[in-house]
N, C-alpha and C positions, 0 to 999 in steps of 0.2 A: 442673480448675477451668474454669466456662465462661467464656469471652474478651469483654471489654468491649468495647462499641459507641463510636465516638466520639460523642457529643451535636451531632447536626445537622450528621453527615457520611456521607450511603449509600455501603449497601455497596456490591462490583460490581456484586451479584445487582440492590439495588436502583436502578442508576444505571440497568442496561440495559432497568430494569424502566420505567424514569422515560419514558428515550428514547422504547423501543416505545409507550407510552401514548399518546404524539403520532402515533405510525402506526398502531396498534391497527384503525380503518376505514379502512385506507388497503388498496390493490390488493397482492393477495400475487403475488408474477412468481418463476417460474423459471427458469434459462439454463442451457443447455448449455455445454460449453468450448467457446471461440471465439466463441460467439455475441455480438453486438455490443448492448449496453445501450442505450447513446446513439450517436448518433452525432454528430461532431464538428460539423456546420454547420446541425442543428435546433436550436430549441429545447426545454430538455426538459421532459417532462410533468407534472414533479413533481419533488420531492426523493425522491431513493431511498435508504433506510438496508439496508445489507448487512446481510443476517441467519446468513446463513452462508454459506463462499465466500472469492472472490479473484477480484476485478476489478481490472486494468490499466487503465490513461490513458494512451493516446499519440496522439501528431499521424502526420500523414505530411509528407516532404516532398517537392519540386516532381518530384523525381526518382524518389519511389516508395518510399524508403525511410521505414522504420516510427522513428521515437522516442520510447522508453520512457519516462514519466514519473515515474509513480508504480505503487506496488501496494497494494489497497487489501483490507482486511480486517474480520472480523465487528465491527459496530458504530459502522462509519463512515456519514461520508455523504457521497454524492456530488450533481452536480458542488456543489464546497461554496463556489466564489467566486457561482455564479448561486443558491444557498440562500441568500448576506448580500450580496443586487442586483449582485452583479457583471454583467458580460458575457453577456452567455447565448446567445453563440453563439462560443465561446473556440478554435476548432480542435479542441479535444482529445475522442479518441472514445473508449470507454469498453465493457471486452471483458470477457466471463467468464474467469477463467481454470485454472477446475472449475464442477462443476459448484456452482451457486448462489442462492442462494435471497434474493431481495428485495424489500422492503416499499417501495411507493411511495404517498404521500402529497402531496396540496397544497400549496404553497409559500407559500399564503396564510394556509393555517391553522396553519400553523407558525409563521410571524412572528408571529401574534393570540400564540401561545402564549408566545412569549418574553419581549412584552410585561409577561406578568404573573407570568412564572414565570422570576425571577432566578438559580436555578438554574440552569435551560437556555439561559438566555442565554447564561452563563459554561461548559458544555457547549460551547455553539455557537463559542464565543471561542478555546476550549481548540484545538478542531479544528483552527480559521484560525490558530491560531498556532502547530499541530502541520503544517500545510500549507505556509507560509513556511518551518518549517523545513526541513523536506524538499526545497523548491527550494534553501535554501542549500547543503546538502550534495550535491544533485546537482550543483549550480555548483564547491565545491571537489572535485569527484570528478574532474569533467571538465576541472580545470584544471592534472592531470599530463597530462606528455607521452607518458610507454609506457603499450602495452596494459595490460602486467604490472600496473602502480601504479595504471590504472585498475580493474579486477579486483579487486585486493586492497582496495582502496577502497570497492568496492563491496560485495562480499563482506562486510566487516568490518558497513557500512552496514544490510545486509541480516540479517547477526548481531544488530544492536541490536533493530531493528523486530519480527522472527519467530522468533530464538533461543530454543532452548528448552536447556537445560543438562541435560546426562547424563554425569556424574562432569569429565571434564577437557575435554568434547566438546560442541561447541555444535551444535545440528541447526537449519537454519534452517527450518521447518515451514511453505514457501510454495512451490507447485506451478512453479517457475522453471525452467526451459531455457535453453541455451547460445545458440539465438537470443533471447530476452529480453534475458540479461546483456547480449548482444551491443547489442541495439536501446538498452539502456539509459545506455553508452558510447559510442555513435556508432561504433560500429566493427563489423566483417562477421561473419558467423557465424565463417567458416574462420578469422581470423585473434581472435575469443575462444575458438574450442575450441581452438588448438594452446596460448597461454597456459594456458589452464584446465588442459589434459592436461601440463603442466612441473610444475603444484602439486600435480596428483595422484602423480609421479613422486617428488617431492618429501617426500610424506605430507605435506603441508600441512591436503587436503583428501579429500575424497572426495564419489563420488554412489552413495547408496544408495535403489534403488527411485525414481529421478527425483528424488530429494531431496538438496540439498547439505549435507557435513558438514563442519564444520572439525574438524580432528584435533588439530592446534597451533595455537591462537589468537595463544599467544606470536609464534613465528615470523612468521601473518602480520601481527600487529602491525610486525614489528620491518622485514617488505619495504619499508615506508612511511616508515621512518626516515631 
C-alpha cells in the first residue's frame, strides 16, 4: 500500500530541500577537523547551513580553557542568534569536528526570504527554539555537583540529539572525545576519562571506533535518580 502524504506538510526529503533552495547560490566551503568556521570575535560572512558534518561552538576563557557549547549537525544553521539580528560578535567560535561540508549564504537574502515564505520562517523559529533549548539543558547539566552526574547527564543528553537505536543500544552517531565531554562540563580531560572509564567497567557504556555507545540506557538513567 503506498503511504499517504499529509496535505500541506513536507516531507524531510522536502523540508531539506526547502532549506537548501535558500543556499542553493550560496558559496559551497569545505573543513577539515579542527578547522575553525568562524571565529568567535568576527563577524560572520554569511549564514552557514551544515550540509554534512559536525561543527562545535565554544568560547574560551580568560584562562585558556575551551567551553563546549553546542554540537551542531547536518541541516542546521549557524551562528543562528546573528541569522535573527542577534549580536554578531557573541564569543563563541565555531570548529569542524570531521570533516565538513558547508553552504554559506547572505543574511540578507535570507531575511527577504522569510518575509514571504511562512514556512521558513517557522523553520527559522523551530531552530531558535531548538537552540534555547539546548542552553537550558546545558544549564541543568552543569547544575550537578559530581563529575559522575555530570557525564551521565550529558551522555543521556547526547543519546536524545544523535542516538541512533540498535536493538537495546543506543550509538550516539557524533564524532565526540573525552576532551569534548570534558570541555562540555567544565571539567579536565583526566578527571572526565577516569569517570568515563568506571561506566565502561561498569558496562554502562562503551567506545567503539571513537564512537560512544550506551549499553544500559536503564542503568544510566537511573545514576541520575
Amino acid at each position: 500500500m503506498k503511504a499517504q502524504q499529509t496535505s500541506g506538510m513536507p516531507t524531510t526529503s522536502a523540508r531539506n530541500e526547502s532549506i537548501l533552495a535558500h543556499f542553493n547560490d550560496g558559496k559551497l566551503m569545505h573543513f577539515s577537523r579542527e578547522e575553525t568556521v568562524i571565529h568567535g570575535f568576527d563577524e560572520p560572512k554569511g549564514i552557514y547551513l551544515i550540509k554534512k558534518g559536525f561543527v562545535k561552538s565554544y568560547s574560551v576563557s580568560k584562562s585558556g580553557q575551551e567551553n563546549m557549547m553546542f554540537i551542531h549537525g547536518a541541516g542546521e544553521i549557524i551562528p543562528m542568534p546573528w541569522a535573527l539580528d542577534g549580536n554578531n560578535k557573541t564569543g563563541l567560535s565555531y570548529e569542524a569536528m570531521s570533516d565538513t561540508t558547508i553552504l554559506r549564504a547572505p543574511k540578507d537574502k535570507l531575511r527577504v526570504a522569510m518575509g514571504s515564505n511562512p514556512w521558513l520562517s517557522q523553520e527559522m523559529l523551530k531552530q531558535a527554539v531548538n537552540t534555547i533549548t539546548l542552553y537550558t539543558k546545558r544549564i541543568q547539566t552543569l547544575e550537578f555537583r559530581s563529575t559522575r552526574d555530570r557525564i551521565c547527564s550529558q551522555l543521556l543528553y547526547l543519546s536524545e540529539r544523535f542516538g541512533e537505536k540498535h536493538g537495546k543500544e543506543i550509538l550516539i552517531n557524533a564524532p565526540i572525545t573525552h576532551q569534548d565531554i570534558a570541555d562540555s562540563i567544565n571539567m579536565t580531560r583526566e578527571t572526565a576519562s577516569r569517570a568515563l572509564e568506571i561506566l565502561f567497567k561498569e558496562g554502562i557504556i562503551e567506545q567503539v571506533d571513537h564512537t560512544f555507545n550506551i549499553i544500559d540506557l536503564g542503568r544510566l538513567q537511573k545514576s541520575l535518580e
